[in-house]
C-alpha positions in Angstrom: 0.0 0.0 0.0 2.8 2.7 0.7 4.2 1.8 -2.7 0.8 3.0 -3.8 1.0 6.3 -2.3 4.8 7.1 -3.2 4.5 6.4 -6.8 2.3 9.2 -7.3 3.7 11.7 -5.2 7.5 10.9 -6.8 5.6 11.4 -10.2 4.1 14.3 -9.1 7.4 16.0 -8.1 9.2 14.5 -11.3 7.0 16.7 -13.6 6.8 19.9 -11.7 10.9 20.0 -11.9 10.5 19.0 -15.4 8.4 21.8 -16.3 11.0 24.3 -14.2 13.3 23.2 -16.3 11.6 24.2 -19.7 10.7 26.9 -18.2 12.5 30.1 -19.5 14.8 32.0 -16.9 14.9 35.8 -16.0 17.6 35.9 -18.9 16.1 33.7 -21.5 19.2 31.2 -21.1 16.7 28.3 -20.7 14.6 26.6 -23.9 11.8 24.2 -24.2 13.0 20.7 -26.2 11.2 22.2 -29.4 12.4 25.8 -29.9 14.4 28.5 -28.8 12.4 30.7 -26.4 14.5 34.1 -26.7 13.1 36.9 -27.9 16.2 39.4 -27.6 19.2 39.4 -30.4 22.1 39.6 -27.9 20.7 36.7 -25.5 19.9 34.2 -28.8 23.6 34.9 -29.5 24.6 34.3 -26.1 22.7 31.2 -26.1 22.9 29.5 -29.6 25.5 31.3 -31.6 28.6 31.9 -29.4 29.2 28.5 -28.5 30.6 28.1 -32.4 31.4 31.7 -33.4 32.8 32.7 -30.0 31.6 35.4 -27.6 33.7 38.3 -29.7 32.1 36.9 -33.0 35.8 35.9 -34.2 34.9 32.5 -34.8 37.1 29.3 -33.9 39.1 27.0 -35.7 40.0 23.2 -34.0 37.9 20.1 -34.9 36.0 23.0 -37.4 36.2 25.5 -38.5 33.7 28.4 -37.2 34.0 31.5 -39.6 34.2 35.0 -37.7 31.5 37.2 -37.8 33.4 40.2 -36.2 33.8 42.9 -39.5 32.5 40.8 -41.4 31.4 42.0 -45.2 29.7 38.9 -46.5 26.6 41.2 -43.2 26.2 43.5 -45.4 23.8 41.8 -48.0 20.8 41.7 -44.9 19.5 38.3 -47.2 22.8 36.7 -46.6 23.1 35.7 -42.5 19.0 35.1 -42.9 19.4 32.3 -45.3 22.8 31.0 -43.5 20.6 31.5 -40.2 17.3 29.8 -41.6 19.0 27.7 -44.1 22.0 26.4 -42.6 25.3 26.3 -45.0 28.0 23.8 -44.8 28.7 22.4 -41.2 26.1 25.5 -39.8 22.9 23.5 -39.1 19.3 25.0 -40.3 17.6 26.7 -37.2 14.4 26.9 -39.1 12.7 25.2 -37.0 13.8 26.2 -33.8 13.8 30.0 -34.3 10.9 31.9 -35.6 10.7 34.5 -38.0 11.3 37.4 -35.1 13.9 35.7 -33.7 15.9 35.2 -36.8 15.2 39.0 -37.5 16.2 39.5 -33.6 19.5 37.6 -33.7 20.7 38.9 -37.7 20.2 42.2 -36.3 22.2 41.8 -33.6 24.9 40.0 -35.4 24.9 43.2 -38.2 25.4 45.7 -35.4 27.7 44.4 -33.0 30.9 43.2 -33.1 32.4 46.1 -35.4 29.9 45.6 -37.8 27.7 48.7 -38.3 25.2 47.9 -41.0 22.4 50.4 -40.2 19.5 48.5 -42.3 17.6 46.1 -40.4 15.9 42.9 -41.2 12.1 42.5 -40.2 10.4 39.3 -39.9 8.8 39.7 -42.9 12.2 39.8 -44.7 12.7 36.3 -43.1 9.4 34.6 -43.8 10.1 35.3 -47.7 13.8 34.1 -47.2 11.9 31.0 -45.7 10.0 30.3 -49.1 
């Protein structure tokens, strides 16, 4: 009978850390297991992009090779990093499907005005639901 009892309560407490953990934190660095959950450029770099193209945006070279992003002119087509981002291209993967259209829009934007790039035109996410079709 008390195995009765403890199976349900140990269930119970199972899912409600589960869902703490999808949950998004205070600074977005948490996501759900289907998509990204950030909204703001900086912190979807900070979360998905730096890990291969390195905090400063100068990219990496070791078991890959991670192209820098810091002043870099292949930004200033605005299409460009919107395909690469939605796309994928070469050993980049698609994020499609994790990011929506705001968020690629967010993150390009980002990307384009930071790290000594200052292209001034920004990308909407209208501009990346066409890039999408």
């Amino acid at each position: 009978m008390a195995i009765k009892r403890i199976v349900p309560a140990f269930i119970a407490a199972f899912l409600a850390l589960g869902a703490g953990a999808a949950a998004q934190s205070g600074d977005g660095s948490f996501s759900n297991p289907f998509r990204f959950m950030q909204r703001d450029g900086e912190v979807i770099y900070r979360t998905i992009c730096q890990g291969c193209h390195m905090p400063d945006g100068q990219g990496a070279a070791g078991a890959g090779r991670y192209p820098a992003l810091a002043h870099d002119e292949k930004l200033a087509a605005a299409g460009y990093p919107v395909l690469v981002v939605v796309k994928g291209q070469k050993g980049m993967p698609p994020f499609a499907a994790l990011l929506d259209d705001g968020q690629v829009a967010a993150v390009v934007n980002y990307v384009r005005t930071h790290f000594g790039n200052t292209f001034s035109d920004s990308i909407s996410p209208e501009d990346v639901r066409a890039a999408r079709q």
